[in-house]
N, C-alpha and C positions, 0 to 999 in steps of 0.2 A: 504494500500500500504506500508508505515511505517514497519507492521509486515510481510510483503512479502518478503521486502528489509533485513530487519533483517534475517530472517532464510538462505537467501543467502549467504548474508555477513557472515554469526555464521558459515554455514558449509563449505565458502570457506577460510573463516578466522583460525577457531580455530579446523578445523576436517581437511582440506589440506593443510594449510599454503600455498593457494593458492597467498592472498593478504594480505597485514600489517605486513610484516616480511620482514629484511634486509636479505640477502643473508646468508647462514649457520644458520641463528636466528631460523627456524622451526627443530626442532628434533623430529621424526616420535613417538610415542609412549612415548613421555617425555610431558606427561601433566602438571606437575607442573610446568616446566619450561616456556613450551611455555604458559601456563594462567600468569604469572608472565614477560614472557617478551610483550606479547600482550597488557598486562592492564597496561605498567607502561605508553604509548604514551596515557595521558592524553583525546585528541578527540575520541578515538576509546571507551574509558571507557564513556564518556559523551553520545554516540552513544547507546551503550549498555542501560545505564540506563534509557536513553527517552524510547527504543523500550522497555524494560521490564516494565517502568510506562504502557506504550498504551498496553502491551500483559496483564496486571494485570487489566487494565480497562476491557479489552475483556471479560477475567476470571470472574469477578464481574459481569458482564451482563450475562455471561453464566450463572453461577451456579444460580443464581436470575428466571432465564427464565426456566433452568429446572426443578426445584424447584415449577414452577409455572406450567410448563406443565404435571409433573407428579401427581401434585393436590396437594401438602402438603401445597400450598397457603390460606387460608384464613385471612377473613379481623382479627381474633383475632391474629394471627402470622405471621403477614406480615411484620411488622416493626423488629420481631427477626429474619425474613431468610433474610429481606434485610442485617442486623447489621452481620448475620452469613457467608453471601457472601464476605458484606468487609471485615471482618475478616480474611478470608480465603485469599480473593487479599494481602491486608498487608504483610500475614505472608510470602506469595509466593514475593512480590517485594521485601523485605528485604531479603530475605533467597537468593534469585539468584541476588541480588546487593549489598551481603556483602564480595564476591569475590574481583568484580572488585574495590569494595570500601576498601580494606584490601590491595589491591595491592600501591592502588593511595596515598594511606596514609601511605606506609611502613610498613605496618606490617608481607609484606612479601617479600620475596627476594630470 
């Protein structure tokens, strides 16, 4: 539900500036601006990065389960596809929370 609520809020948030944006703050086709003014209200970044922990947990499970259902699983490499799934989540949670984490922290303006 978490990741339902998330892809709602992402495309009514940050694709129409439906909701989280004061009056005049959404500019149609000014992305840098509107992820820099979306990300600087604190809750909404906290929001973000819960839902992208539980969509990278998903991720983890997925590629693990594929991985297993297209047979590359056995018991001599199982512990490297499990380590190659988190791998992959990691690199996916920090990569799509170094935005909102560069906003929250000033590095962008």
């Amino acid at each position: 539900m978490l990741l339902v609520a998330f892809v709602i809020f992402h495309l009514l948030h940050l694709t129409g500036g439906v909701v989280g944006f004061g009056a005049g703050q959404f500019k149609h086709l000014a992305v840098y601006q509107n992820v820099v003014v979306a990300f600087a209200f604190w809750p909404v970044t906290l929001f973000y990065i819960v839902a992208i922990g539980a969509l990278c947990l998903h991720l983890n499970h997925g590629i693990w389960s594929l991985l297993q259902t297209l047979g590359w699983s056995s018991a001599r490499n199982a512990a490297t596809l499990k380590t190659l799934s988190r791998a992959i989540a990691i690199v996916a949670f920090v990569g799509f929370t170094s935005v909102p984490v560069a906003v929250v922290a000033g590095w962008l303006h």
